[in-house]
C-alpha positions, 0 to 999 in steps of 0.5 A, spaced: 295 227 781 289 224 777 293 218 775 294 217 783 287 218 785 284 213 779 290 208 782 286 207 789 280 207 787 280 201 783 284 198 788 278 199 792 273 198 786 270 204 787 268 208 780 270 217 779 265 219 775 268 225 771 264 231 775 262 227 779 263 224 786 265 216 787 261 211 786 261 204 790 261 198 784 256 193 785 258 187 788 254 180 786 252 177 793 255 170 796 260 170 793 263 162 792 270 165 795 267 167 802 260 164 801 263 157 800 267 155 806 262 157 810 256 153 806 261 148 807 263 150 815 255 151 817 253 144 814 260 140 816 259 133 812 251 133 814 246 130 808 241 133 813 234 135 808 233 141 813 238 143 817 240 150 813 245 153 810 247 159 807 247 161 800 253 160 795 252 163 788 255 159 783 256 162 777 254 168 775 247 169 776 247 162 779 246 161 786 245 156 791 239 157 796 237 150 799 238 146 805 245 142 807 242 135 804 237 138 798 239 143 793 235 149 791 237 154 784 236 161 784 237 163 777 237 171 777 235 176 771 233 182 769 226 180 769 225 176 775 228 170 777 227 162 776 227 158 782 229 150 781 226 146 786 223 148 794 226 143 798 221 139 804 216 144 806 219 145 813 225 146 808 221 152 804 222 156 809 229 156 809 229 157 801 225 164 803 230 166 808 237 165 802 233 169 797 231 174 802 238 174 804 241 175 798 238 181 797 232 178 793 225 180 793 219 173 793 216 177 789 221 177 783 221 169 781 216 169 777 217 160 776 218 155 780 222 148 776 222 142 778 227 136 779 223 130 780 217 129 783 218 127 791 217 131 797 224 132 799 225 136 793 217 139 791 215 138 799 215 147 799 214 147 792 206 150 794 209 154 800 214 157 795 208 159 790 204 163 796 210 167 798 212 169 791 206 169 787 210 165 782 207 160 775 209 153 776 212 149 770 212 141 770 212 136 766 206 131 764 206 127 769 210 131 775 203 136 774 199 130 774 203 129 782 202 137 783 195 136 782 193 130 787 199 130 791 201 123 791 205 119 787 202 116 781 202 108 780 208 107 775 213 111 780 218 106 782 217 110 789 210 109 790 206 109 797 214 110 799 212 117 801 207 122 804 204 126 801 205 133 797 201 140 799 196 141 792 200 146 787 197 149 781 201 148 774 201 154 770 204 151 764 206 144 762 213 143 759 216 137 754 222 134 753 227 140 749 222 146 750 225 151 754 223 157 759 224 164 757 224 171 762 228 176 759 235 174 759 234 168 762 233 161 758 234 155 761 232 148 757 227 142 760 230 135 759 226 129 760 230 124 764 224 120 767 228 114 772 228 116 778 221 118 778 217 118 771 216 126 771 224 128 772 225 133 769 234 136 768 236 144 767 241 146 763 242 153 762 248 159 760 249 163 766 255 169 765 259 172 769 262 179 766 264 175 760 266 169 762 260 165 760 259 157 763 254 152 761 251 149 767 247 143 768 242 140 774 241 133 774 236 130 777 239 125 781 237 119 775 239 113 781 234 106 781 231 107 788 224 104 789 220 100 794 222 092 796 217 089 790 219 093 785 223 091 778 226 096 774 228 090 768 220 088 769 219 095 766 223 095 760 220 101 757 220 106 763 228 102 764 230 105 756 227 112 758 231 112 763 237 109 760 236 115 755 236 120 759 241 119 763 244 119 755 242 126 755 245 128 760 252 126 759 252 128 752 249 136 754 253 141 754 256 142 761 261 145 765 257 146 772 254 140 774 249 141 780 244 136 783 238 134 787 242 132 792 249 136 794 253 130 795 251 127 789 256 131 784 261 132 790 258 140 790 260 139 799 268 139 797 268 144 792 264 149 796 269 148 802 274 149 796 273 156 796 273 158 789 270 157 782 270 150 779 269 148 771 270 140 768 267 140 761 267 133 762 262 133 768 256 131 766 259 125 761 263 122 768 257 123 771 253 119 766 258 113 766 257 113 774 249 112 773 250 108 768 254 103 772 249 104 778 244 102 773 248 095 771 248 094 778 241 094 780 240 090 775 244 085 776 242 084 782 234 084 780 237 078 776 240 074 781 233 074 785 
């Protein structure tokens, strides 16, 4: 009779406490199985920066809470969270509404990370630090940004783009260092290219046991105004060169970036299941590294 009883209520994920009544099993949030294919339904091809999209956890205590076209990454933990980019300002909004719709509480992110220094991505970073209350962790030169709002002369983008609502930088963080909250550690990687503060994530995110390495990128692609040339800056172009490297080599199951479409992240999601490719991050690199050659090249036939 017991044996019977225990049998359907594992079926229905339901635990018999001895002497007492049965207890619904937590169920982690949005998870990819369902979440996936309606991220992927709601967007349907859209590279849109603030159309919105529902949110899709990853991995673990790894969510997806951005837009169609800008990723935004909830790392959760039994101390807080750690939110990684904002989104547009207008897009900010609806990072808010997916950590809320989660289940989570504003309140309950203590840091806000950033990718690079652009206002598709930190456009909401200031928004984002009012509803939560949360410190700001930034490299050098992305805190110098976050502090006057433009981008600084050595951006390849520089005067391409409006400017940025003023955010307080509670911490600078360098190459290698790392961000701890309770169980959460996730470690900073210079990868300046794109911008001179980008900055790329890696960090171990577990799900009962099976544990996976997940790594966001900054997108690391040579995009600049019509007068400027990356082979006339041969320091910042062997940063650049570096960080890529730094990417290819970490170690990396789930590879997630800035941009959704960037890592292929729209066909996996409408996929509806889980992904692992510990050869993510090298193939990745070896796609920047040869857009990098091309750019290049065609600086050098001008």
């Amino acid at each position: 009779m017991f044996a019977s009883a225990l049998v359907a209520a594992l079926a229905q994920q339901i635990v018999l406490p001895l002497g007492g009544a049965p207890q619904q099993v937590e169920r982690l949030p949005a998870p990819i199985e369902q979440a996936g294919p309606r991220w992927a339904a709601a967007c349907a091809g859209s590279d849109d920066w603030e159309k919105p999209a529902p949110p899709v956890r990853i991995h673990g205590n790894t969510y997806l809470v951005g837009t169609c076209g800008i990723a935004a990454i909830l790392v959760t933990g039994t101390n807080g969270h750690i939110l990684i980019d904002a989104g547009t300002e207008p897009g900010a909004d609806q990072v808010a509404a997916n950590i809320k719709a989660l289940g989570f509480k504003l309140a309950d992110v203590k840091y806000l990370l950033h990718s690079h220094e652009h206002f598709d991505h930190v456009g909401g970073t200031a928004l984002l630090q009012k509803l939560t209350g949360a410190t700001l962790i930034a490299s050098a030169p992305a805190a110098r940004v976050f502090a006057s709002g433009t981008a600084t002369p050595d951006d390849p983008q520089a005067g391409m783009h409006p400017p940025l609502r003023i955010a307080n930088v509670g911490r600078v963080i360098a190459d290698g260092e790392t961000v701890r909250l309770g169980n959460l550690l996730l470690t900073a990687m210079a990868t300046p290219g794109h911008t001179p503060g980008a900055l790329s994530w890696s960090w171990e995110s577990c799900d009962g046991g099976v544990c996976r390495s997940i790594v966001f990128a900054d997108s690391l692609s040579a995009v600049s105004r019509d007068n400027y040339r990356f082979s006339a800056h041969p320091q910042y172009l062997a940063a650049f060169r570096a960080g890529i490297a730094k990417v290819g080599s970490s170690r990396c199951e789930i590879l997630l970036t800035p941009h959704p479409s960037a890592s292929g992240l729209p066909a996996k999601l409408a996929a509806g299941k889980p992904w692992v490719d510990p050869a993510a991050c090298r193939s990745h690199a070896a796609t920047l590294n040869a857009k990098l050659d091309e750019r290049l090249a065609k600086e050098t036939a001008k």
